[in-house]
C-alpha positions, 0 to 999 in steps of 0.5 A: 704246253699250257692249256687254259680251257675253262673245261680243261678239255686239251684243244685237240679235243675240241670240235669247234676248232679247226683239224689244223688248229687241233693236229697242232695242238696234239702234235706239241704234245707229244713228245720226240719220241712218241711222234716217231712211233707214229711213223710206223704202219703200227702206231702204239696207243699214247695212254696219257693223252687218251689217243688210240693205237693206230693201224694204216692199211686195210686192204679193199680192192673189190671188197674187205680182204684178209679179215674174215668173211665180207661181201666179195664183188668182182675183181677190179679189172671186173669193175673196169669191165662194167664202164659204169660210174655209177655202179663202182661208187656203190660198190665203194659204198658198200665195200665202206660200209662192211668196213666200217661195220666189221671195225665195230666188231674187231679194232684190228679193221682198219680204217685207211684202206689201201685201195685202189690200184690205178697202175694203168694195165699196159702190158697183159702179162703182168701178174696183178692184172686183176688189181688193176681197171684199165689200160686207159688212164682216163677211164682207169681215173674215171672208175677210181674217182668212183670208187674213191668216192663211196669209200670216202662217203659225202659227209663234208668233215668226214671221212668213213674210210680214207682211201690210199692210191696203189702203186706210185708210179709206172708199175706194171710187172713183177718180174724184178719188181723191187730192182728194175727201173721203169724208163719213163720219159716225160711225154708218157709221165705226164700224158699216160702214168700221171692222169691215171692217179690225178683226177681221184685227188683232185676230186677230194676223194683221196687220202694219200698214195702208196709208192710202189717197189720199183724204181722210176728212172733209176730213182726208188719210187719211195724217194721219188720227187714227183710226190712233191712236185706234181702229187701233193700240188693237185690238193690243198689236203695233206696227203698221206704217203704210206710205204709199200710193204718191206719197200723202205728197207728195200732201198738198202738190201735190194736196191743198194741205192744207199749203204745205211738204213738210216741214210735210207729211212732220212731219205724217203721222209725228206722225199714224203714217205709218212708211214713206214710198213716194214717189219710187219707189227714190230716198229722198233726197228724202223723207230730206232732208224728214225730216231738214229737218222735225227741224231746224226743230222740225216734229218731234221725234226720239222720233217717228222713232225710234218709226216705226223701231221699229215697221219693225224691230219687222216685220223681227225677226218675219220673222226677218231676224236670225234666219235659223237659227231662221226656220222659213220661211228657205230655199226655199219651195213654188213651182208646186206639184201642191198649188198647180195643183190649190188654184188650180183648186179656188178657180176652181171655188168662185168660180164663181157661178150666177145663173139655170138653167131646166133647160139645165145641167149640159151631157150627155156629147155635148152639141155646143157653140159658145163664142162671146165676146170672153171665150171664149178668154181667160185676163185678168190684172189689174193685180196679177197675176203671170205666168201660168205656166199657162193655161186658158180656157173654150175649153180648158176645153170642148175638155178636158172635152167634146173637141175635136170637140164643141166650136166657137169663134167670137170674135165681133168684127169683122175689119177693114181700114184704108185712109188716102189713101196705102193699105192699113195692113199689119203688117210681116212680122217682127211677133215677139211682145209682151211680157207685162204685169207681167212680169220681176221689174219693181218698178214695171210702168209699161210703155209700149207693148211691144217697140221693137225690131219694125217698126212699121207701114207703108201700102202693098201688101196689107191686113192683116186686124185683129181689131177687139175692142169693149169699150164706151163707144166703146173698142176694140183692133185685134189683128194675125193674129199675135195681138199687139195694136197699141200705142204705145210711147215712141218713138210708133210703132204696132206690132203688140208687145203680148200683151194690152192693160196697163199702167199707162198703157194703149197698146192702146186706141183710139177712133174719131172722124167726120171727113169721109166718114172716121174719126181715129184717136185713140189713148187712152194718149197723147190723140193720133192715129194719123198716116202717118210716113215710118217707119211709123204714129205718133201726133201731134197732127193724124191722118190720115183712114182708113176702116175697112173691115169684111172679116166681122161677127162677129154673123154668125160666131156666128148661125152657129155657134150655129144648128150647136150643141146648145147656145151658151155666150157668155162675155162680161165686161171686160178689166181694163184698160179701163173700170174699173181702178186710176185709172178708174171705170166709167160704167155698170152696163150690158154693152156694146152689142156683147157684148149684140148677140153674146148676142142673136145666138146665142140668135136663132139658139139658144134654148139659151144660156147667158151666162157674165160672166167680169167684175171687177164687177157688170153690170145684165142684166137683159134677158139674165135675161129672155131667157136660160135660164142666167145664171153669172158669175165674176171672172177666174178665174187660171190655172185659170179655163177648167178650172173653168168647164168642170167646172161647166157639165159638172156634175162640180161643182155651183156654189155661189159666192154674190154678195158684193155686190148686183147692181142691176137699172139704173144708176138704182139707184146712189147717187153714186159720192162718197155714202159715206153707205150710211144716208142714201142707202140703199147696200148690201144693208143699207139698199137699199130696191129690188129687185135684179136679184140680191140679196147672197149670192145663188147657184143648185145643182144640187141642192136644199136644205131648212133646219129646226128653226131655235132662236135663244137668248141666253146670256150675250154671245152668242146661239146660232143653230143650224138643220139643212141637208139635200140633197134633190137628187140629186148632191153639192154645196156649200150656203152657209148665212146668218144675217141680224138685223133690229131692225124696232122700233129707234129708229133706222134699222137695216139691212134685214137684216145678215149675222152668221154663214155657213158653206159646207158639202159634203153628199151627197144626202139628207144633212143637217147640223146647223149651230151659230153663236155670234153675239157679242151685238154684231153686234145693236148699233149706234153709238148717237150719243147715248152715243157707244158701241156699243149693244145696245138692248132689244127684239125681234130677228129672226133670219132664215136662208137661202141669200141675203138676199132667199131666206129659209127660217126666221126666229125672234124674239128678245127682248134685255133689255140697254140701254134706248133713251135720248133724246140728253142734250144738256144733259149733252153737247152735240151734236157736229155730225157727230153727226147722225141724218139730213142733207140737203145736207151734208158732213163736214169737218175740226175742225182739220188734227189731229182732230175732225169739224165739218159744212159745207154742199155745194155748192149752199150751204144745208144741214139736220141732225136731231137726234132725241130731244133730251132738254132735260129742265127746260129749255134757256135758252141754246144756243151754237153753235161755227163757222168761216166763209170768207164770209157765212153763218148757223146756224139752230135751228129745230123740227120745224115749222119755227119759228125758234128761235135764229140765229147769224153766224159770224165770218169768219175762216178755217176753222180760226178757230173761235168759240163765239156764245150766244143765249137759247133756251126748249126742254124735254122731249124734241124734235127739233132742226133746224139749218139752214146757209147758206154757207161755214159749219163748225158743230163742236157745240151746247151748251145751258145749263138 
């Protein structure tokens, strides 16, 4: 390309022009294989031209991860917690800010941020709960428009960090994460899963999306269509689409959607995967599957080169090419007094008051014990950075009570092995561990700590471990130095980790019967714990030990509790063990052993008080029962201890509010893979029990009455306004919610749905009059029937309150907009998935490109109803268009059950559809049922008058 600048400078370099007109340029320049290098996560420098290495990804869920030490807020279900707008996008500022400023110090920081997640917390079990905000799309949307926000900056042009949305789409377990397919049928597609990502990229705040590893309707999320036809049509900005990590090579060895990586590699470009993560910083081997898939005419090189635009596209807005012009160039703000002090202010607003009988806020002088495996814990997570400064609620207390007034015990068990050759003991030169995620590491996959300490050895006096329970049988065995016993890659055990981490965790243990004595089996590696001549190590066969208990750890807090004025037991998980990325939990339940330690202390104390410092949910609800004061906050970042300390002192009043539904049991919960919330009933919207603590719920230590609730309509909104007043006697924060019901809709309709909130400081006896404009939308559903969002008329209420279940004032509201219509199925059809209720089914893929059909589950015969089919005149012949693998029948059946027409797919494949008739007699207006046996795939019906 020539170019005749009077300066010779190349267009791309020039400002004056537009980002288009300069990805242009620079893309004709580069060269076929220079633009394929630039579809792996790690873009190689092009030195001709001046143009810089490239990195897409740099984790920042509740502040800078994996990089070394950084600000650390409280874990994003925390941030959830707050309610609070206002207060996330200053978090996102700030988290922005130490981006930029640790990038100015280390080129390996990047600038594409991979945050946050928006996978809506559907169901409590699922290990990465932490990550998420909300099980409510509108307020998980409302948080991340936030935080989007001050990630981005207001800089019209530029960008100081471009934020990618997690994880695409409908992704809410672990278990079989990279096989199992999330059914999802359109009404929960386009009312629950799509809201959750739409409203942060419609804001402009959004550079792009991070598809997830499961698959959605039997369809990999990599190739998944929607990201054309919904994602990429709610902005007028090219969006990036970076792949999760190892996902594209998933679609062939896991998956088996296609036989060859380069059939794979095509695919997921055509579908608008831009930036491939896979095989960590080696990018030859994507490189070489990108550059096979073009020479075979798997893909066509306008695909690549619209991937690369959309990647410069991003890096012109962080303004790579214009360091002199990038507001944001340069050193940012790191560690600051602003920084300490917002992470302190977003702890405290995290902070949730589950019951309070009177025993808080603690007086001056109030003797207290803190007891727990949690009390004198600061835990980070898996994207967490370093802690540069630590608080827990034992300093905490200590600060805000003193020393003096304030007693510890932890409550485990101090114990002893022994194995036939002797006492274990830890070598005296123990040192200390190496922190988790620490040390600018790229990839934290660390293994096991320190090599470089002895390991342990048997022989001479015992040493004395802390054995620390963490439920389901799983347990760490900490030294007196403070390390914890690990494995490392040489599998020697040693005392050479800080805290349990890791992507493969190496800290934890189970015991196993055997004999009058125990294995010791080690749960990183699936081995045991053996005696070597060089010490302890794992192995296939382990040696037999006896553990011997030196001091209970009940007892230690029985007594401090019954030497206390008043007990507080912070109890919770690390979030590393049972429930974490790669792991679901298995229960709602709090571990047998932190539940003896509760019970212990208010045997001993009536007055205690059970703080839950947890990635998640627990069902406590005999502690509810028990105890006069419940609280509960996520792990907390580096101000946690200060602020828990400040509301239990009451210098803080609390008012975090749960951002999902807390179940009374485990009997409560659908199936971890049901992601149908309507049918099964999920969520605070549909959920039909009564919880042990509803959504949004949240106590004060002040009172708040609500008035003079009006509710009208004007034009495409509705006006919803109310008055809030403090009618207690201290200042506190109040969190108002709106919620709409449709109790006389056609069709199932939550319960209650949030449309409007707002957090609010009064002072006592103050009152604020509170005005929300509430799209006239957020009254609508998908209607099935149209294919459309509708807003159906009819009689709405408004409900508000201070959760969903707390409800103050109600309203009614008339809307006079679109009336309900039966399906008019001799006009459209019925597609499949297009069902109003399904037993024993599961949406599948129409073919590997788009389009939806419906199979049976696993038992082999399935139903879908159709309500309101409109076959006006009559219908005399119904066509049915199938797959099947094997020997299957479709069925139409009425309502009553009386056969109206069969069919018998060929067997052909899954993908080999075709269309049979048969003679039906149906008018008016009807239900339709159609049954499925076998492995059958039904696409859609279609009738003829």
């Amino acid at each position: 390309m020539t170019d005749n600048r009077p300066d010779d400078r190349p267009s791309f370099r020039d400002a004056a022009l537009s980002f288009d007109e300069r990805v242009e340029d620079l893309l004709q320049r580069l060269t076929r294989d220079e633009r394929i290098a630039l579809l792996h996560q790690f873009a190689p420098a092009v030195e001709r031209l001046g143009v810089e290495a490239f990195r897409t990804g740099q984790e920042a869920l509740h502040g800078v991860a994996w990089m070394g030490p950084a600000t650390v807020f409280p874990q994003a279900v925390g941030l959830g917690a707050t309610w609070n707008e206002d207060l996330v996008r200053r978090v996102g500022e700030a988290v922005g800010e130490e981006v930029r400023a640790m990038r100015a110090r280390d080129p390996r920081v990047g600038l594409n941020v991979w945050a946050p997640t928006v996978n809506l917390l559907r169901h409590p079990l699922w290990g990465r709960n932490e990550e998420g905000y909300s099980e409510d799309p509108r307020l998980t949307s409302a948080i991340a428009v936030a935080y989007t926000r001050g990630l981005r900056g207001d800089h019209p042009v530029y960008w100081r960090t471009a934020p990618v949305l997690k994880h695409w789409l409908a992704h809410n377990n672990e278990t079989d994460r990279d096989t199992c397919s999330s059914s999802i049928s359109p009404r929960v597609l386009h009312e629950y899963d799509l809201p959750a990502f739409r409203p942060a990229v419609e804001a402009g705040a959004v550079a792009g999306v991070m598809p997830s590893y499961n698959l959605v309707n039997g369809r990999p999320n990599h190739l998944s269509p929607l990201l054309s036809t919904h994602l990429r049509t709610w902005t007028d900005r090219p969006l990036v689409v970076c792949s999760d990590a190892g996902a594209p090579s998933n679609l062939v060895d896991s998956e088996h959607y296609y036989d060859t990586h380069e059939e794979a590699t095509a695919a997921a470009l055509r579908a608008g995967v831009d930036s491939f993560t896979d095989h960590g910083q080696d990018s030859s081997v994507i490189v070489g599957r990108v550059r096979a898939a073009l020479d075979r005419g798997l893909v066509e090189e306008e695909v690549v080169d619209r991937a690369v635009r959309r990647l410069l596209g991003m890096r012109f807005s962080l303004g790579e090419f214009d360091p002199e012009l990038d507001p944001y160039a340069g050193a940012g703000a790191f560690d600051t007094p602003e920084h300490r002090e917002l992470a302190r202010e977003a702890a405290e607003q995290a902070v949730v008051l589950l019951k309070n009988d009177g025993l808080l806020p603690l007086a001056e002088g109030t003797r207290i014990a803190v007891v727990g495996l949690l009390a004198d814990e600061c835990k980070l997570d898996w994207y967490s950075g370093t802690l540069i400064h630590r608080s827990t609620p034992l300093d905490g207390l200590r600060a805000r009570f003193g020393t003096e007034n304030v007693s510890f015990t932890e409550g485990a068990d101090r114990v002893r092995l022994r194995t036939a050759a002797g006492w274990v003991r830890v070598p005296s030169a123990s040192g200390t561990g190496t922190a988790r995620a620490a040390g600018g590491a790229l990839d934290p996959a660390l293994l096991g700590g320190r090599t470089d300490l002895p390991p342990l050895t048997v022989g001479g006096d015992p040493t004395e471990f802390a054995m620390v329970r963490w439920g389901e049988g799983l347990f760490t065995l900490r030294a007196p130095d403070g390390n914890h016993l690990s494995v490392a890659e040489d599998g020697l055990v040693r005392a050479s980790a800080d805290q349990p981490g890791g992507w493969v965790v190496q800290e934890t243990f189970r015991l196993e019967e055997h004999g009058a004595g125990h294995l010791l089996a080690h749960v990183g590696t699936g081995r045991y714990v053996s005696v070597a001549a060089e010490g302890l190590r794992v192995a296939d066969d382990g040696d037999v030990f006896e553990i011997v208990v030196a001091s209970h750890g009940v007892d230690d807090v029985t007594a401090a509790a019954a030497a206390a004025d008043v007990v507080v037991v912070v109890a919770g998980n690390d979030p590393h063990i049972n429930g974490r990325e790669t792991e679901d939990r298995v229960t709602l339940r709090l571990p047998d052993d932190q539940t003896e330690l509760w019970r212990a202390a208010r045997a001993a104390n009536p007055r205690t008080a059970l703080v839950l410092v947890s990635s998640y949910p627990y069902a406590v609800t005999d502690a509810d029962a028990a105890l006069p004061a419940l609280l509960w906050t996520a792990h907390g970042g580096q101000a946690a201890g200060t602020a828990l300390a400040r509301v239990l002192a009451g210098d803080v009043s609390p008012a975090g509010r749960l951002p999902q539904t807390w179940y009374a049991s485990d009997a409560d919960l659908p199936d971890l893979l049901d992601y149908d919330i309507i049918g099964s009933r999920q969520t605070y919207l549909y959920h039909e029990g009564t919880p042990l603590y509803p959504f949004g719920h949240g106590l004060s230590y002040a009172s708040f009455s609500y008035d003079g609730l009006s509710a009208t309509r004007a034009g495409d909104t509705v006006r919803v306004s109310f008055t809030v007043a403090n009618s207690g006697t201290c200042e506190a924060d109040e969190v108002a919610q709106v919620y709409v019901r449709a109790p006389e809709s056609a069709v199932v309709r939550p319960l209650r749905q949030l449309v409007a909130h707002r957090r609010m400081r009064l002072a006592p006896g103050a009152e604020q009059r509170l005005e929300f404009t509430v799209p006239l939308a957020a009254l609508g559903f998908w209607d099935v029937a149209r294919d459309r969002w509708t807003v159906d008329t009819g009689r709405y209420v408004l409900l508000v309150g201070a959760s969903s279940t707390d409800v103050r004032l109600t309203a009614g509201l008339w809307i006079d907009d679109e009336e309900p219509v039966p399906r008019p199925v001799l006009e459209r059809g019925l597609e499949a998935a297009d069902y109003d209720e399904q037993r024993g089914t599961v949406i599948v893929d129409r073919t590997k490109v788009s389009g939806d059909a419906v199979t049976v589950a696993a038992d082999g015969t399935g139903e879908l109803v159709f309500r309101r089919c409109d076959f006006g005149a009559g219908a005399v012949t119904a066509s049915a268009e199938m797959s099947a693998t094997g020997p299957a029948t479709v069925e139409l059946r009425s309502a009553d059950g009386t056969l109206l027409a069969s069919y018998t797919p060929l067997v052909a494949g899954p993908y080999a559809y075709a269309t049979a008739g048969a003679a039906v007699s149906l008018s008016g207006v009807r239900d339709l049922h159609i049954r499925l046996r076998g492995p059958v795939r039904l696409a859609r019906l279609s009738f003829t008058g």
